[in-house]
N, C-alpha and C positions, 0 to 999 in steps of 0.2 A: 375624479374619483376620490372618496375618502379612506382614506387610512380610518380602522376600526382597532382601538387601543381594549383587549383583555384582561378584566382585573376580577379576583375573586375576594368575597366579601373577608370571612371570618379568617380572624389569623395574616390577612393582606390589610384592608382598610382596618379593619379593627383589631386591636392587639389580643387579643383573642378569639375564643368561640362565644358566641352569643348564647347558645341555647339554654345554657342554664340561667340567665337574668330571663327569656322567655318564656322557659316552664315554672320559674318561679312566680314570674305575674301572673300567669294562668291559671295557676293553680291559687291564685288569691281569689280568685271568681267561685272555685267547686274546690273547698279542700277535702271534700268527701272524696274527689279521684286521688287523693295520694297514695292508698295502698298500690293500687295500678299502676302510678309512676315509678313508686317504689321500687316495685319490680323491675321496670325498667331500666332503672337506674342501676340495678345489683346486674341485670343481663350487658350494659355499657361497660360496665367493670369487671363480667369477666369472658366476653367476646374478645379475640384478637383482631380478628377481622373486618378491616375498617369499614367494605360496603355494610356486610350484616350490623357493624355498630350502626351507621347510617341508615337502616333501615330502622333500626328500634328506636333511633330518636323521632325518624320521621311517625311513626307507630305513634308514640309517646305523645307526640305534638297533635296530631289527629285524635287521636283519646282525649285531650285535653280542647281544646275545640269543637269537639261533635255537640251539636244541640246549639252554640252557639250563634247571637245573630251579628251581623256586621255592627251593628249600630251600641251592639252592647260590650264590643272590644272598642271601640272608638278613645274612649277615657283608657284603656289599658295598655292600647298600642301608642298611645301620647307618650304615654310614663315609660315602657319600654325604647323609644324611642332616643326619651329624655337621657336614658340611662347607657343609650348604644354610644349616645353622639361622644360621651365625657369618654368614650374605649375608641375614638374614631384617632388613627396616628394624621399629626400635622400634616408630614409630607408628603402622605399619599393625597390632601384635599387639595395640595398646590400641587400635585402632580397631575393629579384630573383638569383640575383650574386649565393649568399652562395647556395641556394638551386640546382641550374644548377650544382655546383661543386660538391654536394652531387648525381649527377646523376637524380635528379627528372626533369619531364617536366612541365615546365610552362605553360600554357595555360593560356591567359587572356582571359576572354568571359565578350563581352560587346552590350550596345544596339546601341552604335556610330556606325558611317559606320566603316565596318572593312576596306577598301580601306587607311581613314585616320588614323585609328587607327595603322596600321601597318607600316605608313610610321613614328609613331613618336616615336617607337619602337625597330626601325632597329637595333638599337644599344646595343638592350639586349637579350640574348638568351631564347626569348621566341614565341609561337605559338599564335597567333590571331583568335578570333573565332567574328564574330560582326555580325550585320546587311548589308547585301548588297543590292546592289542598281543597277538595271538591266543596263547590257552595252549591247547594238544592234548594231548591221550595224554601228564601230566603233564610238558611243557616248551614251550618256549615253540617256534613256528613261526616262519618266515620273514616272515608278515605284523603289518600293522595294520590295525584298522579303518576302514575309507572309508566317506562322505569321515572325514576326520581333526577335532579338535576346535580347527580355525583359523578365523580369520577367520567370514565369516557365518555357518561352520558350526557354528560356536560356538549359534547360536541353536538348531539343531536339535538340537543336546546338550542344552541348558539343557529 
């Protein structure tokens, strides 16, 4: 039997939150959604409440994706990517390292879209568990998956 090693993305692997290098590039695609993010933004700052902030980011992110196709984030999830890896801390990539050698499995579980989470990952031998975000009739929809992959629901991902 394997031991399964839990590790959470944002503020763990990376020295901070991703989302906003996220909404940023996203919004390089459609900067006619800004006013909407906008708001979003002003509802992040003055929510207390961390699910409800996590629900409006995930909101934010799915507004900023609806209409789009995979193949047309492909150049934008590179660059977001490019921009995770230089926020990724050393010791947690030799602490995956070491632990993959010892035979455990990694699994990061996070409330980011697992879409980008995984692309900024590729390079470590580990399992992604996040928040997804509905693809239809090849693009993406206005929704995420509920509940999301925060907090206790994290467990019910895992």
């Amino acid at each position: 039997m394997k031991n399964c090693i839990l590790i959470d993305f944002d503020g763990t692997i990376t020295k901070d939150d991703t989302t906003k290098t996220l909404v940023f590039e996203l919004l390089k695609l459609n900067f006619l959604k800004f006013p909407r993010v906008f708001y979003y933004i002003i509802m992040l700052k003055l929510v207390k409440n961390k699910t409800l902030k996590q629900n409006y980011k995930n909101c934010m992110i799915s507004y900023l994706l609806y209409g789009l196709k995979i193949n047309k984030l492909t150049k934008l999830l590179n660059l977001f990517s490019y921009k995770v890896k230089k926020n990724i801390r050393p010791f947690m990539i030799e602490i995956i390292k070491k632990n993959f050698k010892k035979g455990n499995v990694i699994l990061v579980v996070t409330a980011s879209p697992e879409i980008t989470t995984k692309i900024c990952l590729t390079d470590l031998p580990v399992h992604v568990v996040g928040t997804e975000f509905s693809y239809k009739s090849g693009m993406f929809d206005n929704f995420y998956k509920l509940p999301s992959c925060y907090g206790t629901n994290k467990i019910k991902y895992i």
